[in-house]
N, C-alpha and C positions, 0 to 999 in steps of 0.2 A: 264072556262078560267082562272080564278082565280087560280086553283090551280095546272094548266100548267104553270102559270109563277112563281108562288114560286117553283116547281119543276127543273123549269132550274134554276133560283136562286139561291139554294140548290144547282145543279150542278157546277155552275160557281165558287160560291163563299166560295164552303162547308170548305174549310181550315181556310181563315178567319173568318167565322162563331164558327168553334171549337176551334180557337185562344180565339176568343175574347171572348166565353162561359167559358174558362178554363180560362182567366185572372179573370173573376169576381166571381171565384169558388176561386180560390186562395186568390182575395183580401176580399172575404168577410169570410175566416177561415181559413187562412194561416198566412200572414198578406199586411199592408195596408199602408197608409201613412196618415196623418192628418193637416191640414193650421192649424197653431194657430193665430187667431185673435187678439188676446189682450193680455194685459203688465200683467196679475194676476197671471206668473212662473217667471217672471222679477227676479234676472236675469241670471239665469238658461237659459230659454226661452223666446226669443226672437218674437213678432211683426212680423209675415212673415216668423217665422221657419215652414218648412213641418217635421214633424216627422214622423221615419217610429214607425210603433205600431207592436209589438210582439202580434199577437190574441190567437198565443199557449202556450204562457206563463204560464195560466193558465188552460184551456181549450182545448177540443178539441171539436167543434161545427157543429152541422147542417148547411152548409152552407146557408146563405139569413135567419141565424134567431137567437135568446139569447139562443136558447135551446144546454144545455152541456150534450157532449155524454160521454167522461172522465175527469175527473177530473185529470191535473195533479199537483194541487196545489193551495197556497196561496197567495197572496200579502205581501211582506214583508215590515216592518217599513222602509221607504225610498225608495220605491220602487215610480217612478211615473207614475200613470195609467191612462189609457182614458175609460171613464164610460157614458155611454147615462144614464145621470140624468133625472130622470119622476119628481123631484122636480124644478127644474129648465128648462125641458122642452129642454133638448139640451145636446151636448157632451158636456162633458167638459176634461180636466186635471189639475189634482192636485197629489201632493204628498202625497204619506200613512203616518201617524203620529202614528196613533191609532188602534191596534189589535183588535180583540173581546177579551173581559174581562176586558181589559184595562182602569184605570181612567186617564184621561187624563182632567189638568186646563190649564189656561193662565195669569198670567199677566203683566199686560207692555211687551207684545210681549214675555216675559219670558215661556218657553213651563216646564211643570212639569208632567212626568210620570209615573203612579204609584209612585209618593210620590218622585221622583228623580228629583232633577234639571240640567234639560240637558243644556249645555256648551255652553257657547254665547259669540263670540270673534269678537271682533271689527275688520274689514277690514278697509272702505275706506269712506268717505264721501265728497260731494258735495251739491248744495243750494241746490237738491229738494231729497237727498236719503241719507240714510246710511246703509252701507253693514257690515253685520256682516256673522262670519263663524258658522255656529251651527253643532254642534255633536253627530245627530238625532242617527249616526251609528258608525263604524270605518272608515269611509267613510263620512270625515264633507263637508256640501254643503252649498251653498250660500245663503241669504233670504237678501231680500232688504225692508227696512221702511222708514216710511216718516218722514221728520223731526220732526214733534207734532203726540200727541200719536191719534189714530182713536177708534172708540167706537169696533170695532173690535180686541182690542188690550187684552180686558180681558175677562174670562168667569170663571165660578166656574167650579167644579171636575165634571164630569162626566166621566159616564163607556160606554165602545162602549157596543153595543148588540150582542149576537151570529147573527152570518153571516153579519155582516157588518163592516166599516173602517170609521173613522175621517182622511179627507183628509184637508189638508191644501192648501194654492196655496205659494209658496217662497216669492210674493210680496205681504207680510202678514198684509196690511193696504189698499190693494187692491185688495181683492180676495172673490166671491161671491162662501164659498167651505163650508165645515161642520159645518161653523160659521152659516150661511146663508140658508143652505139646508137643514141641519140634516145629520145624517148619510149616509152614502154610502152603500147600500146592495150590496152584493156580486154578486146577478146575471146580475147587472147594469154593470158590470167591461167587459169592450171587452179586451184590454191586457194593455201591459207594452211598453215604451218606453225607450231607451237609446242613442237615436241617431238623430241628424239634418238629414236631407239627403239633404234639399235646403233651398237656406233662402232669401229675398227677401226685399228690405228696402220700406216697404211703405212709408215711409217718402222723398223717395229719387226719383223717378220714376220707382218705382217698381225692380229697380238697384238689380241685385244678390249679396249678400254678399260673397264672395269667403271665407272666412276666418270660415267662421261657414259651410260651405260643409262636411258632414262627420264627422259633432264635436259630441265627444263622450260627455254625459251627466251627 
C-alpha cells in the first residue's frame, strides 16, 4: 500500500519533485547564498547581509560533499571566501591575506607581507570605530578598529603552509579568523563571494535594507 501511494505521488507531483532535486543539486555545487550573523567583516559586511557564494570559483564538486572533481584554481590575496572551519566548528567568512609561502606579521593592526608594509589610510572615525582604507590589492578595501588596541592587534612573522590561507575578518579587533583558528586549508574553502543579494536590519524588525540589495563587495 505504501508504495502505491508514493507511486501516485510520484505521479502527481513529479515536476516539483525534479524542481526542487535540481535546486539543491545546484545550490550545493553551483552556488548558494549564505546569512552572515555577526559584525567580524564590519564593514564590508553587514549583520543580516545574505551573500550569494561563487562554489565554482574554485572548484568544481561532487554535489552534497568537499570532494573536488577539477580544480579550477586559487583564492586570491583579497579575495573573501566562505570555508566550513573543522577549527572553529562552523562556516565562517573572512578575507584572504595570506598565500601559501607567504610570511605574513601584524602589528598595531599594521599587516606586513613578506617584509612589505601594506598602506593604511585613515577614513572616518566615531566613539566606538575607526575606519581606515588598506591596500591589501589594487583594489583598497575597508577594515574597521576599535578605538584601543585588542590583544588581537599583533602577532610575529609567520609563513602560510602549502595548501592553506591566513584569512583575516575586516573588523580586525573583532574577528575569531587565522588569529584564532590557525590556518585555512584549502579543502575547507566552498567558494568566493562578491555580492549582498539581501540584507536585513536586525536591529530594526528584521526591516530590508534596500540600499545594500545587490551591493557589490
Amino acid at each position: 500500500m505504501a508504495s502505491h501511494f508514493i507511486q501516485r505521488q510520484w505521479r502527481e507531483n513529479r515536476g516539483l519533485i525534479l524542481f526542487l532535486a535540481l535546486m539543491f543539486v545546484f545550490r550545493s555545487a553551483f552556488a548558494d547564498w549564505n546569512s552572515v550573523p555577526t559584525g567580524s567583516m564590519l564593514p564590508t559586511i553587514v549583520e543580516g547581509d545574505r551573500i550569494l557564494v561563487n562554489k565554482m570559483a574554485y572548484d568544481i564538486r561532487v554535489p552534497f560533499s568537499q570532494i573536488s572533481i577539477i580544480k579550477l584554481g586559487d583564492p586570491k590575496r583579497g579575495d573573501i571566501i566562505v570555508f566550513e572551519s573543522e577549527a572553529a566548528d562552523k562556516r565562517l567568512v573572512k578575507r584572504v591575506v595570506g598565500l601559501p609561502g607567504d610570511t605574513i606579521a601584524m602589528q598595531d593592526n599594521q599587516l606586513f607581507i613578506n617584509g612589505k608594509k601594506i598602506a593604511l589610510q585613515f577614513a572616518n572615525e566615531t566613539e566606538q570605530t575607526r575606519i581606515y582604507q588598506e591596500a591589501l590589492t589594487t583594489q583598497p578595501h575597508l577594515i574597521q578598529l576599535a578605538p584601543r588596541s585588542s590583544p588581537l592587534a599583533s602577532f610575529t612573522a609567520v609563513q602560510v603552509p602549502t595548501d592553506s590561507f591566513l584569512a583575516l575578518g575586516d573588523n580586525r579587533d573583532n574577528s575569531a579568523d587565522s588569529r584564532v583558528i590557525g590556518f585555512v586549508p584549502r579543502h575547507e574553502i566552498i567558494g568566493r563571494t562578491r555580492q549582498v543579494v539581501l540584507s536585513f536590519d536586525y536591529q530594526n524588525y528584521y526591516l530590508p535594507r534596500q540600499d545594500r540589495f545587490l551591493k557589490t563587495l
